[in-house]
Kinemage of the C-alpha trace (Angstrom):
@kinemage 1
@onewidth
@group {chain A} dominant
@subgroup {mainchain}
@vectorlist {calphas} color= white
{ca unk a 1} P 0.000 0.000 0.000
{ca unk a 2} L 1.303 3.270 -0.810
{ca unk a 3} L 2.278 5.199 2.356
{ca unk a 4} L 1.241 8.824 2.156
{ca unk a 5} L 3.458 11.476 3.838
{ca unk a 6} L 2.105 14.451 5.476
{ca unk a 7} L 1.993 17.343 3.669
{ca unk a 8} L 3.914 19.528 5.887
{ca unk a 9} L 6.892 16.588 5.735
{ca unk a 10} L 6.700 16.402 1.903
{ca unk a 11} L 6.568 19.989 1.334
{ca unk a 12} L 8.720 23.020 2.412
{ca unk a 13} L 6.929 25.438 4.964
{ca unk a 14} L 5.699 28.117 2.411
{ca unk a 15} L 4.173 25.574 -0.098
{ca unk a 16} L 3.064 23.679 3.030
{ca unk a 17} L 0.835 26.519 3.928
{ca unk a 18} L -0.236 26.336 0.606
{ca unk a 19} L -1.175 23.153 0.177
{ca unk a 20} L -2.537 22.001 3.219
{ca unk a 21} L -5.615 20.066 1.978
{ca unk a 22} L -4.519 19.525 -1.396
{ca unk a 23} L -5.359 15.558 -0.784
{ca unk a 24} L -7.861 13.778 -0.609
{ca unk a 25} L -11.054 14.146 -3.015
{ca unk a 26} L -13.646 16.706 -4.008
{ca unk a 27} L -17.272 16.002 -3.419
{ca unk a 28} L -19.177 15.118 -7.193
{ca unk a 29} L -20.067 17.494 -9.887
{ca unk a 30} L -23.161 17.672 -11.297
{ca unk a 31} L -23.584 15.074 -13.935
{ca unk a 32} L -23.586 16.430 -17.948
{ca unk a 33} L -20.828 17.869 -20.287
{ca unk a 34} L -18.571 19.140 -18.138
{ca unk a 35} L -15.525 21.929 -18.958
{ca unk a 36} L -11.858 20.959 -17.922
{ca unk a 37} L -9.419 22.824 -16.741
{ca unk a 38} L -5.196 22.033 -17.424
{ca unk a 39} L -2.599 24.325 -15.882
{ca unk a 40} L 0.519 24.095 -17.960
{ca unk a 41} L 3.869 25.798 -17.207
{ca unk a 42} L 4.907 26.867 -21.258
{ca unk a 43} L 3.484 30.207 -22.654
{ca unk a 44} L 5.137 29.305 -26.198
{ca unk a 45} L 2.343 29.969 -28.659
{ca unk a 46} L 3.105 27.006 -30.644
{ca unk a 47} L 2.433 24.425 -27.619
{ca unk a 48} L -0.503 26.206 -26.796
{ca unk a 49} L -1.786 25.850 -30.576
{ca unk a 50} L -1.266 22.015 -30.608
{ca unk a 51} L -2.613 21.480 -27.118
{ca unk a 52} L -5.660 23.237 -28.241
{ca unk a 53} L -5.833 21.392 -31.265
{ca unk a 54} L -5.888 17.886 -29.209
{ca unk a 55} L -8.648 19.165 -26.759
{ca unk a 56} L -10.790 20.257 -29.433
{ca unk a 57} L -10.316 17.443 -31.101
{ca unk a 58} L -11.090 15.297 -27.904
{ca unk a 59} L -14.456 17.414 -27.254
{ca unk a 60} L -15.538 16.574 -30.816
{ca unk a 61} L -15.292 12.953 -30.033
{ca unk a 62} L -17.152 13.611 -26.679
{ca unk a 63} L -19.438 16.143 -26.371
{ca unk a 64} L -21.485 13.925 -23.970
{ca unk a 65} L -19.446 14.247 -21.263
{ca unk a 66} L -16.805 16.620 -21.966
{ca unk a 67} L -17.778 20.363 -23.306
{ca unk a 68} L -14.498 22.416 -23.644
{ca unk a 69} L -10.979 21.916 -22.423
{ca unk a 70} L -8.806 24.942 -21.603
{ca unk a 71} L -5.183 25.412 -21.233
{ca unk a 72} L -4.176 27.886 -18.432
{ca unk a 73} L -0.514 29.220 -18.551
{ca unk a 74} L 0.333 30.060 -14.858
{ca unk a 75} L 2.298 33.015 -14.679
{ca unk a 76} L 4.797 34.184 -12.150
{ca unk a 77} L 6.903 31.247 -10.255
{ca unk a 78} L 4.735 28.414 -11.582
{ca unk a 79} L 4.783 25.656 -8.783
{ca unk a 80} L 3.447 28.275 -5.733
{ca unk a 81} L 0.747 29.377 -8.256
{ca unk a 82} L -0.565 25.701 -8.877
{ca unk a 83} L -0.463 24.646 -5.634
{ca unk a 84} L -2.072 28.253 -4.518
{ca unk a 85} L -4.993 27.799 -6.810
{ca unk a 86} L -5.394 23.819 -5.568
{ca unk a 87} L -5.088 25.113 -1.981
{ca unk a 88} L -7.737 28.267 -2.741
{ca unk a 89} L -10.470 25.724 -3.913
{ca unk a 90} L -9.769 27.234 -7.292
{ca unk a 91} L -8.352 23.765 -8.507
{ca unk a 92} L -7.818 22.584 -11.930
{ca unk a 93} L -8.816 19.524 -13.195
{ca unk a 94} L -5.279 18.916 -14.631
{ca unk a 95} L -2.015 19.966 -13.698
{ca unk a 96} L 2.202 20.282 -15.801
{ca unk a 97} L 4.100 18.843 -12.842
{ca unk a 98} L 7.831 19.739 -13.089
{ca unk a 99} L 9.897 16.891 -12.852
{ca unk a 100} L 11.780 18.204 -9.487
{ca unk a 101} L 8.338 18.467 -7.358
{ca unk a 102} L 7.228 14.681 -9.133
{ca unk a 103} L 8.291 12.633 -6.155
{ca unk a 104} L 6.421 14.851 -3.818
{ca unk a 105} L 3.203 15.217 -5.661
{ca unk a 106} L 3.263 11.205 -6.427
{ca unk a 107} L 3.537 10.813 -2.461
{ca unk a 108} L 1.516 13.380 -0.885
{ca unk a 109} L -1.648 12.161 -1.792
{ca unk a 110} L -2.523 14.941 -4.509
{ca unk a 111} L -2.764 12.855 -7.594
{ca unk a 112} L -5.400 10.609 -8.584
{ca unk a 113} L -4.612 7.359 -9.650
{ca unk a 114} L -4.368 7.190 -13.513
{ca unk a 115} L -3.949 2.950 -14.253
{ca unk a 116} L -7.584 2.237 -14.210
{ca unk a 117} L -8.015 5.085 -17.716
{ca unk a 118} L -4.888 4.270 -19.618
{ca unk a 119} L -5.539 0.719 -19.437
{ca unk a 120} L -9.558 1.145 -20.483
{ca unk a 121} L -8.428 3.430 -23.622
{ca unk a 122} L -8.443 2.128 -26.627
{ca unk a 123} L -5.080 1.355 -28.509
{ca unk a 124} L -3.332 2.595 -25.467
{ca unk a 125} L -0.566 0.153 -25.143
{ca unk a 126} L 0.603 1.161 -21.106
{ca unk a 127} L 3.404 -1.621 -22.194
{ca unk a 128} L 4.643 0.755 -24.518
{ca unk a 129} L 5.817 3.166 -21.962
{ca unk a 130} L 9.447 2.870 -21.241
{ca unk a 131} L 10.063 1.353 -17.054
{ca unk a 132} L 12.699 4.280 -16.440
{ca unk a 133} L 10.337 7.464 -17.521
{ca unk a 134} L 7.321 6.198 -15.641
{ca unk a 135} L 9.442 5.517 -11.876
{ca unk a 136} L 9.215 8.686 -10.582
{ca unk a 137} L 5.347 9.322 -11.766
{ca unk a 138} L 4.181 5.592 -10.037
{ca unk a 139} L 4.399 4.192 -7.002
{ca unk a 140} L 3.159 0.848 -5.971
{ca unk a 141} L 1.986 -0.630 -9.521
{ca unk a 142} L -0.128 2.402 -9.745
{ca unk a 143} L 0.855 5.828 -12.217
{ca unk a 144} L 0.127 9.187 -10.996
{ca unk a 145} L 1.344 11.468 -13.745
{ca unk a 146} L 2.370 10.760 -17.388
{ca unk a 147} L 5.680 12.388 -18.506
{ca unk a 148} L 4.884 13.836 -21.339
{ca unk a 149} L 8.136 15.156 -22.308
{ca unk a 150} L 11.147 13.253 -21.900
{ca unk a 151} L 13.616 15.352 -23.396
{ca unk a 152} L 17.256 15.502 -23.267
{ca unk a 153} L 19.583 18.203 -22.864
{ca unk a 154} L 21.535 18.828 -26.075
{ca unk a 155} L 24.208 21.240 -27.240
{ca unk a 156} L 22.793 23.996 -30.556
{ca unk a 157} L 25.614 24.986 -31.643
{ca unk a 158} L 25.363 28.173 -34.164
{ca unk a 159} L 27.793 26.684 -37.173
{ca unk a 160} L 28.282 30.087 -38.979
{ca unk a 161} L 30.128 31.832 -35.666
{ca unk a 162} L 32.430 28.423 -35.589
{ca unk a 163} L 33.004 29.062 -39.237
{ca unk a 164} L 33.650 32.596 -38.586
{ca unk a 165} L 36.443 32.005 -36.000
{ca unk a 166} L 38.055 29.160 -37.942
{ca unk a 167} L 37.591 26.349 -35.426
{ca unk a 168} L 36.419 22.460 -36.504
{ca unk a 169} L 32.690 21.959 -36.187
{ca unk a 170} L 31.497 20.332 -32.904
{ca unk a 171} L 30.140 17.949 -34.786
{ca unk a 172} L 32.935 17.023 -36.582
{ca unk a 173} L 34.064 16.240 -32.786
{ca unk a 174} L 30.786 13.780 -32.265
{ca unk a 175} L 32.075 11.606 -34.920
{ca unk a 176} L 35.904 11.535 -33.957
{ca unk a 177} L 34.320 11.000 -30.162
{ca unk a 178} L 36.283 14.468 -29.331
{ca unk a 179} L 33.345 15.771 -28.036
{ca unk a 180} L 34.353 16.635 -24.905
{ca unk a 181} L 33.506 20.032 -21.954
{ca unk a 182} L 37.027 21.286 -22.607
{ca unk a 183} L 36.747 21.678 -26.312
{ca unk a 184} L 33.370 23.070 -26.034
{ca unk a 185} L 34.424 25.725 -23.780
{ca unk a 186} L 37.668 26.439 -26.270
{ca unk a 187} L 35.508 26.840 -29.506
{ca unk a 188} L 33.083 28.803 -27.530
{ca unk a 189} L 35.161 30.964 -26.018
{ca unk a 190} L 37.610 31.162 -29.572
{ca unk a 191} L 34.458 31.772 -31.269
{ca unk a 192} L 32.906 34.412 -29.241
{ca unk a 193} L 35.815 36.395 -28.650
{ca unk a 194} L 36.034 36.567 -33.146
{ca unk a 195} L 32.691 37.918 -33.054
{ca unk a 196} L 32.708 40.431 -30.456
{ca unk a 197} L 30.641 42.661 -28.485
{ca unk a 198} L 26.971 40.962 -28.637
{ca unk a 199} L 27.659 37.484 -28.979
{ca unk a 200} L 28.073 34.973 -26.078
{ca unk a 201} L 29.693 31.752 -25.758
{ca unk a 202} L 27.814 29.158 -23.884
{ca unk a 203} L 24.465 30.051 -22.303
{ca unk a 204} L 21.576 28.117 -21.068
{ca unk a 205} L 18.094 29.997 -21.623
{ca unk a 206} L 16.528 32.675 -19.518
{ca unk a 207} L 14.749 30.240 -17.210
{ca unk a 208} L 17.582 27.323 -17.006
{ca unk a 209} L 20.404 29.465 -15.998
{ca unk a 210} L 22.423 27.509 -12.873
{ca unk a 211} L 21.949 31.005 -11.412
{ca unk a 212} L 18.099 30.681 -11.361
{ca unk a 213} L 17.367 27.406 -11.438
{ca unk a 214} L 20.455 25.036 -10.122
{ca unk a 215} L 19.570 21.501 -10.669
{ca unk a 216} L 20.578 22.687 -14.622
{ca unk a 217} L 24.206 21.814 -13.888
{ca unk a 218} L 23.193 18.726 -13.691
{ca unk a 219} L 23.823 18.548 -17.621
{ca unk a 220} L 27.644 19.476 -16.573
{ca unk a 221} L 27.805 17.528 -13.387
{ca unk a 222} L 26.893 14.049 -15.023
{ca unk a 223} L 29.860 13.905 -17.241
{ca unk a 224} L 31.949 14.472 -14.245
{ca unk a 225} L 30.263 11.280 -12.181
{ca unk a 226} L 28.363 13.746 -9.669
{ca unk a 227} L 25.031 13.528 -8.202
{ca unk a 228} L 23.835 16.023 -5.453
{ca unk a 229} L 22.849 13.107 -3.171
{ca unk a 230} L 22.895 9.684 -2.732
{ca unk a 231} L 20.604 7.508 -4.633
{ca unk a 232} L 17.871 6.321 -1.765
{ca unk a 233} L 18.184 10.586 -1.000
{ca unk a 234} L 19.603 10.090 2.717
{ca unk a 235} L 23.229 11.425 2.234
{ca unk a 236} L 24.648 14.675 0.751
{ca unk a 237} L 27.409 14.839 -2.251
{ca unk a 238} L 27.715 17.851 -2.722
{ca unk a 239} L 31.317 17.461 -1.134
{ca unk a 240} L 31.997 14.099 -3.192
{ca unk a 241} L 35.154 15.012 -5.256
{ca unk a 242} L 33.238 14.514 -8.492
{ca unk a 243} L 30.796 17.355 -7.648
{ca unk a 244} L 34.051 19.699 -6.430
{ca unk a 245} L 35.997 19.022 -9.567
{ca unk a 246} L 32.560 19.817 -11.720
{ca unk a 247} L 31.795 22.625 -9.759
{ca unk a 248} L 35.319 24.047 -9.986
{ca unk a 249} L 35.744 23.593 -13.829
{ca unk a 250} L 32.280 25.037 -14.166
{ca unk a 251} L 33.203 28.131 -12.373
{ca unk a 252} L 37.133 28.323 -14.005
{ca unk a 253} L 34.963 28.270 -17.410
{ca unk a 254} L 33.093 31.216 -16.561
{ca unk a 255} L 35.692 33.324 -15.112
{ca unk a 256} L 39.086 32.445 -16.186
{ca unk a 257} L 38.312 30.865 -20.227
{ca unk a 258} L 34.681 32.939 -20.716
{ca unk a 259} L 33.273 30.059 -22.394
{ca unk a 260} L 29.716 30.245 -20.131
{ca unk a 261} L 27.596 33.560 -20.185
{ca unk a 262} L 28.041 35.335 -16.697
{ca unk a 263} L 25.471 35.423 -14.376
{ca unk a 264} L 23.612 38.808 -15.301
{ca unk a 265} L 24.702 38.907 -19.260
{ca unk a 266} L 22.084 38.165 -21.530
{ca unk a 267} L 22.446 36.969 -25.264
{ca unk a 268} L 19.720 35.665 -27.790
{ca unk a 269} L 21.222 32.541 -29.268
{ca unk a 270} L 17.637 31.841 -31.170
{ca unk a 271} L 18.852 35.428 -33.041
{ca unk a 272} L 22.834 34.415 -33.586
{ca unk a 273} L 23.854 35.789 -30.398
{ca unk a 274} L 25.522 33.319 -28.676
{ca unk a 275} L 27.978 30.341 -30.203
{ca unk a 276} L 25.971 27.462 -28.459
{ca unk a 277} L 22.977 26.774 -25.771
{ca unk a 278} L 22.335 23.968 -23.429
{ca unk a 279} L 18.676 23.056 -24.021
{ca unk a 280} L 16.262 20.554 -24.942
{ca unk a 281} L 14.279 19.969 -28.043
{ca unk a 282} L 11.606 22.254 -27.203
{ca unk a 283} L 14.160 25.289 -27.732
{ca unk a 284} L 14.770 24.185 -31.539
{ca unk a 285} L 10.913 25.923 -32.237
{ca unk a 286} L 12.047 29.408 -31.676
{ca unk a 287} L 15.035 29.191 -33.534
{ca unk a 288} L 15.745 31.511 -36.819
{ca unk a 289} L 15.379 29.569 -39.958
{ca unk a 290} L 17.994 31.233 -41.533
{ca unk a 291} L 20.780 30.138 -39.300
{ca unk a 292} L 22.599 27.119 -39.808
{ca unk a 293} L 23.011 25.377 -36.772
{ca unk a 294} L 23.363 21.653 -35.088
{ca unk a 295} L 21.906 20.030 -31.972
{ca unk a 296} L 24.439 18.078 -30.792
{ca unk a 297} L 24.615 15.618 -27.566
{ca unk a 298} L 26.215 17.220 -24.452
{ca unk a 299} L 29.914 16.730 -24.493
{ca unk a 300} L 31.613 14.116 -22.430
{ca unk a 301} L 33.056 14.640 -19.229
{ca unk a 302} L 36.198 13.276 -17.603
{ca unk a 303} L 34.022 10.465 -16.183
{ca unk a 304} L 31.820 9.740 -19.611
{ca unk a 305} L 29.012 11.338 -21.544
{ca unk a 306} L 26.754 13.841 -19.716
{ca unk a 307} L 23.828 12.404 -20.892
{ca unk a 308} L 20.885 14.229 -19.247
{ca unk a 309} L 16.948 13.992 -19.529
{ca unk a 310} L 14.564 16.637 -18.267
{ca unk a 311} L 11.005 15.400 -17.754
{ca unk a 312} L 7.042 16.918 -17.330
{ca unk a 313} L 4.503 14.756 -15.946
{ca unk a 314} L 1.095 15.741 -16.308
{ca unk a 315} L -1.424 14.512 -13.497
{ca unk a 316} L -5.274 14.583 -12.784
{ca unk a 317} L -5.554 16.381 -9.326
{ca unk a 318} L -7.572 14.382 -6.904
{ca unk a 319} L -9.732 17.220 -5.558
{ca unk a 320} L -10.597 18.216 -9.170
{ca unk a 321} L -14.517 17.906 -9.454
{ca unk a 322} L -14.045 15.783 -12.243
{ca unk a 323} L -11.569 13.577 -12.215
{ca unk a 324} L -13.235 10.415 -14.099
{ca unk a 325} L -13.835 12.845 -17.348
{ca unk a 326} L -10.100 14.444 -16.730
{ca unk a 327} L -7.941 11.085 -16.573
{ca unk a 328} L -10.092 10.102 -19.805
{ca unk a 329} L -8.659 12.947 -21.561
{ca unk a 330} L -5.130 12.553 -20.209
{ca unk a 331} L -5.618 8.941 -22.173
{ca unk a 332} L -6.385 10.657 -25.270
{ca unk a 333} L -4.070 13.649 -24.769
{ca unk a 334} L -0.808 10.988 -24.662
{ca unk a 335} L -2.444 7.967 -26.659
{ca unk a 336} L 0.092 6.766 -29.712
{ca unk a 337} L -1.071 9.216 -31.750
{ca unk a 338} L -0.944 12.677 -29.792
{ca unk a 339} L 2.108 11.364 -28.507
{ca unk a 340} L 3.494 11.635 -32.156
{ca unk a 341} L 1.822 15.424 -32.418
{ca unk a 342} L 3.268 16.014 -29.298
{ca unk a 343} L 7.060 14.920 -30.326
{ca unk a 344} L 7.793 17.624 -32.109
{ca unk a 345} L 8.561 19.475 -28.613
{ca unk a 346} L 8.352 16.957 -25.907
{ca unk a 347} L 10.298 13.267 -27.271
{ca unk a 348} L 7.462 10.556 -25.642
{ca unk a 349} L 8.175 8.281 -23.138
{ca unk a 350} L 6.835 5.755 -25.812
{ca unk a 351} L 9.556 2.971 -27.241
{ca unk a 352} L 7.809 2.619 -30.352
{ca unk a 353} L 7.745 6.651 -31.616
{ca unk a 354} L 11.809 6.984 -30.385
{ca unk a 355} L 12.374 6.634 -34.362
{ca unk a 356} L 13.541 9.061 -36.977
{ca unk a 357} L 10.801 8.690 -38.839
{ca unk a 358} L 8.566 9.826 -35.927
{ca unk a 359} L 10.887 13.358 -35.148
{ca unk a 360} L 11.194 13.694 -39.453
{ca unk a 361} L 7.457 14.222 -39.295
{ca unk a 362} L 7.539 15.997 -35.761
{ca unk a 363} L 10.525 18.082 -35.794
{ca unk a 364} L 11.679 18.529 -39.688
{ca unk a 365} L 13.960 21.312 -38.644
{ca unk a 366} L 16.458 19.091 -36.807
{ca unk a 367} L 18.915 16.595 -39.362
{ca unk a 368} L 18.560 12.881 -39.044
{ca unk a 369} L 21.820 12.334 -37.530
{ca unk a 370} L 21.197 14.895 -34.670
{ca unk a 371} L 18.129 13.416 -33.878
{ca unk a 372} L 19.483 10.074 -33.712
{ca unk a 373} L 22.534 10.954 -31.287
{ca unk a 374} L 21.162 13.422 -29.026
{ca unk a 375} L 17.853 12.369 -28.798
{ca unk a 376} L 16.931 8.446 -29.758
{ca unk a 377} L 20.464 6.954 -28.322
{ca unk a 378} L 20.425 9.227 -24.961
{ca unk a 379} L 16.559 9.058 -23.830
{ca unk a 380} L 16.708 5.234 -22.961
{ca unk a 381} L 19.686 5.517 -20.500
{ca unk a 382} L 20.182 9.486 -19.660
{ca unk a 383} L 20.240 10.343 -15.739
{ca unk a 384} L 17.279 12.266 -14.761
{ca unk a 385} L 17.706 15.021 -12.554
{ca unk a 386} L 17.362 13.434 -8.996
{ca unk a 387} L 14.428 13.999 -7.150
{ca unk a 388} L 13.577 14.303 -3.469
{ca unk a 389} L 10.794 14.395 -1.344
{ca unk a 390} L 11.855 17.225 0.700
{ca unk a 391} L 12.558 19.317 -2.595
{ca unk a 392} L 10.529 22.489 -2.182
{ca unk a 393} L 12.359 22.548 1.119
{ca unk a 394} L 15.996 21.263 -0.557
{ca unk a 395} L 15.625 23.795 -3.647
{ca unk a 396} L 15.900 27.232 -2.055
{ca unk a 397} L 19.141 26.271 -0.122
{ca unk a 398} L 20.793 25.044 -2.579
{ca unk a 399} L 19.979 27.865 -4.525
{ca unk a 400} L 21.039 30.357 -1.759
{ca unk a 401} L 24.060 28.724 -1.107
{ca unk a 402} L 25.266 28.749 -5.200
{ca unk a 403} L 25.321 32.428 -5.137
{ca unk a 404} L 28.742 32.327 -3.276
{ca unk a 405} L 29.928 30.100 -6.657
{ca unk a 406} L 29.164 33.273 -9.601
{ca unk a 407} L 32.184 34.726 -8.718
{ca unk a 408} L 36.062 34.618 -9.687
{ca unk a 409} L 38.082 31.863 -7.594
{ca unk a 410} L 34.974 31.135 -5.664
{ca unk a 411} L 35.508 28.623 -2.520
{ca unk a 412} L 34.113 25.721 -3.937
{ca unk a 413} L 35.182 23.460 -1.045
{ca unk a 414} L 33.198 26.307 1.721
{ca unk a 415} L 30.007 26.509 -1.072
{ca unk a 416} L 29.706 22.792 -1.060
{ca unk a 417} L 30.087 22.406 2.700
{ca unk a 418} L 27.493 24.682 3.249
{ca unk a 419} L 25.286 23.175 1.196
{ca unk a 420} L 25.919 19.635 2.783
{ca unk a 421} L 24.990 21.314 6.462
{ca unk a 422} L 22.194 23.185 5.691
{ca unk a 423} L 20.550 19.643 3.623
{ca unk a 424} L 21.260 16.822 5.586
{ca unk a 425} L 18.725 17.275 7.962
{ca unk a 426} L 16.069 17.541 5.169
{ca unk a 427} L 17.725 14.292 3.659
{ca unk a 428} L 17.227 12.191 6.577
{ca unk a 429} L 14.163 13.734 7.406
């Protein structure tokens, strides 16, 4: 039986507040054609076009029981909203879980149990779904949340600025296997410095930066062997030499070679502004047709390739008034076919569309090759960024504590230890 944690243990204090009486179940609606509700996280227009193009295409089909289906975009920081509206009575049927909070939402009792739906719709196939992307949305033979989007961090890498400065193409480096960190960081920072004012080297987008958002090193910290804690979540590594040696390169890169973007610079790589970007398929959309440019896998570190998956889930919430009609359309919204719609932004967590000939259709823009080694080779065995169940709690200090790191010869040994103290009670607890 699944043991369900108290909300105030699962969740830091402020989203505690927050959520206290997010579980449990909602009394039931009136019976008839009912209108659902889905918060999502993206604001990109093109996601919001093909959602809406699924959900009217689902209300067509059922007009008996389900009358409209609306996408919300949550604004501001997007996890205190959702769980601010569930918490306010204001709850939507349907929720974009980030992959970080998962763990916590699977085990606090906020989900409903999905199984039961998936396994009624037709041509489902629940075999289908690869073991390793469902874990951290199940728990006990059941699934709480379907990741959507299992998509792995790659490397664009703007070709005309490598031309510019002279320097081999990166993926010239895939194919000798000399696709390493270091000679990333040379090219960018070669490459940059030949174009000048304007143009960045390295640079994750807006929302990804380490600065904001710091499980995003993770897609440097892999290829050096690091993990922030241990796997059962009990122990802090934060001090293991792998994640000191990461850390330290990381922050030498910056500040001594200026092959990252600084904390505070901004450049436009979708415009030509920066030599390469750490991001995932869903950044390819926004991308200027006109520039030449690969998506690469992340180089290799000194302990192997940095192979790194970021994931969505989407789940039904259990206090939603309709949950029955809601998990029905979460079957259609990620059956085999939407699942292919869906690719073109968020790779499935479906064996049988991880083809070319599913991204040709999806996601035209990127070449065959790319597609095969960044995205079909790397989603069956990438790390996924490691959850916790103390996260909302974990996630501020560790983001507190890496503000010490964006400077010159920061004390990586002194960030790390601090991080390590300030955790380890939140990892046992």
């Amino acid at each position: 039986m699944r043991k369900i944690k108290p909300i105030a243990v699962v969740l830091g204090a402020g989203l505690a507040i927050a959520l206290a009486g997010c579980s449990g179940t909602s009394a039931p609606a009136e019976e008839g054609p009912v209108d659902l509700t889905m918060t999502i996280w993206s604001a990109n227009e093109n996601h919001l076009a093909l959602f809406n193009e699924i959900g009217e295409a689902y209300v067509a089909a059922n007009p008996e029981t389900v009358s409209s289906v609306t996408f919300e975009t949550l604004s501001g920081d997007y996890l205190t909203a959702l769980t601010t509206q569930i918490a306010g009575g204001d709850t939507p049927d349907l929720a974009w879980i980030p992959e970080a909070n998962g763990k916590q939402f699977v085990e606090s009792g906020v989900l409903y149990p999905l199984s039961p739906a998936l396994e009624a719709a037709d041509g489902y196939d629940i075999g289908d779904l690869i073991p390793g992307a469902m874990e951290r949305w199940s728990a006990d033979d059941e699934v709480f949340a379907y990741p959507f989007s299992n998509s792995p961090f790659g490397m664009y890498v703007n070709r005309g600025l490598v031309d510019a400065a002279g320097l081999e193409q990166p993926s010239a480096l895939v194919d000798e296997g000399e696709w390493t960190w270091d000679a990333a960081a040379e090219i960018a920072a070669a490459a940059s410095a030949q174009a000048g004012d304007g143009v960045g080297p390295i640079m994750f987008p807006q929302g990804n930066r380490p600065d904001v958002a710091w499980d995003n090193l993770s897609t440097v910290w892999t290829g050096w062997g690091a993990q922030p804690w241990s796997s059962d979540g009990a122990t802090c590594e934060f001090t293991s030499p792998e994640m000191s040696d990461a850390l330290q390169w990381y922050n030498d890169a910056i500040y001594e070679q200026s092959a990252f973007v600084k904390p505070g610079e901004t450049f436009d790589f979708n415009s030509g502004g920066a030599v390469m970007m750490t991001a995932q398929l869903s950044a390819s959309g926004a991308i200027d047709p006109a520039m030449e440019w690969d998506f690469l896998p992340l180089p290799d570190g000194p302990a192997g390739p940095s192979g790194a998956v970021g994931q969505a889930g989407i789940g039904v919430i259990a206090k939603s008034e309709h949950p029955e009609a809601a998990a029905d359309f979460l079957a259609y919204f990620t059956n085999p076919e939407n699942s292919a719609k869906l690719a073109q932004f968020f790779p499935p967590p479906r064996e049988s569309l991880l083809t070319l000939e599913t991204f040709a259709q999806a996601a035209p823009a990127i070449k065959p090759e790319d597609v095969q080694r960044t995205i079909i080779d790397v989603v069956p065995n990438a790390q996924i960024k490691a959850p916790h169940a103390n996260m909302s709690s974990i996630a501020p200090l560790v983001q507190t504590a890496f503000d010490a790191l964006w400077m010159p010869d920061a004390d990586v040994a002194a960030v790390t230890t601090d991080i390590c103290e300030q955790i380890t009670p939140l990892l046992e607890g």
